[in-house]
N, C-alpha and C positions, 0 to 999 in steps of 0.2 A: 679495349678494356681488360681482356685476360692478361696483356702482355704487362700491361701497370700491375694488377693484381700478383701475377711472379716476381716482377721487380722489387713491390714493396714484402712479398713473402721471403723472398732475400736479403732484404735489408733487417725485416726482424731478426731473421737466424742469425744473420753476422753480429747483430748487439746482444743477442742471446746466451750466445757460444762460451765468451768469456764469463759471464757470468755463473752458469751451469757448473762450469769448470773450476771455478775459483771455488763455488759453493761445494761442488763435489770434494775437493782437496783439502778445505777446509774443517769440515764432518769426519773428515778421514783422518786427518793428523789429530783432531782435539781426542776422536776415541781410541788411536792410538796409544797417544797423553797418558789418558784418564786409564787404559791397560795398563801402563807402567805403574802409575801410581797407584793405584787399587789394586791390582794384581800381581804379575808376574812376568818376566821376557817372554816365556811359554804363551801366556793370554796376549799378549802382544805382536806376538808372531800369529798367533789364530785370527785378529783382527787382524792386522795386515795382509794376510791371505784374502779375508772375507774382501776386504776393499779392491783387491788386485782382480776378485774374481768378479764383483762388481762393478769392477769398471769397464773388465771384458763385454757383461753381459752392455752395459748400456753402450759401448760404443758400437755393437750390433744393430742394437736398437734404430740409437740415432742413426744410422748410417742406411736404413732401408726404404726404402718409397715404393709403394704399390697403391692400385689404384681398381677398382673394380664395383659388381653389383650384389647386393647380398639376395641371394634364392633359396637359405633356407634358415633357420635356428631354429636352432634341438638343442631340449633341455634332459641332462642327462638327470636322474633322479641316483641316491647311493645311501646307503649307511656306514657313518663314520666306525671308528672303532671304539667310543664311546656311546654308540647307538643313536647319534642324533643323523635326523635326515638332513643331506645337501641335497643343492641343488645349483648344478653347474652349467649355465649357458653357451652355445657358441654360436655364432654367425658365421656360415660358410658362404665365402663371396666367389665370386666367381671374375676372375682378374681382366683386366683388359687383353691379357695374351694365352687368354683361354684355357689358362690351368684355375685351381681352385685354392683356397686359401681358409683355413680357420681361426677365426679372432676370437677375444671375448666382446660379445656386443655393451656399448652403453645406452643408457636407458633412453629409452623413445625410438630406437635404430627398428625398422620392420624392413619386411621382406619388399624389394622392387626399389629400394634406399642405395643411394652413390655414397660411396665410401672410398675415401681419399687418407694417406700417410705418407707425409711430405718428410722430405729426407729431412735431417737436423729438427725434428719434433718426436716427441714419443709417444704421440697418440695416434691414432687416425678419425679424422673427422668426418659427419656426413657434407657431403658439398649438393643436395638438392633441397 
């Protein structure tokens, strides 16, 4: 049953892939575009940086997989520089290869929660 469950988690990414990428490249050239024409080469080179550096960061992303238990979230409490209060959560898991990990949790994730980030996705999901 797990081995089907990888296979078909495989087959997703690989119809995914091109997708992401076409929509990423897509988003990228129109505000490029829209720099030239509204702007200036100047603003156009600032978006294109912004895109290049963007793309850096997501191919990190997609490219990592870890897998582990969450044993704590701590909420940090702060005042902005506008004086309003945040409030920033993480979930420290604790990975399968016994180092630890900090994420932003999503809602409902509590502590003693399997937490899974399969390569070519950008999230990570609970799997219990």
């Amino acid at each position: 049953m797990e081995k089907k469950i990888k296979q078909t988690n495989k087959i997703v990414q690989k119809k995914n892939k091109p997708v992401n990428f076409i929509f990423f490249i897509g988003f990228w050239s129109i505000a490029i575009i829209l720099a030239f024409i509204f702007g200036s080469g100047e603003i156009a080179f600032g978006v294109f940086f912004a895109a290049i550096i963007s793309g850096i960061i997501w191919t990190f992303t997609l490219n990592s997989s870890y897998s582990g238990e969450i044993i704590d979230i701590k909420i940090n409490k702060y005042r902005d520089q506008d004086d309003f209060y945040r409030e920033e959560k993480k979930a420290i898991l604790k990975l399968d290869n016994g180092k630890t990990k900090k994420i932003s949790p999503m809602p409902g994730w509590k502590i003693g929660d399997k937490i899974q980030k399969v390569k070519g996705e950008s999230m990570p999901k609970k799997i219990n």
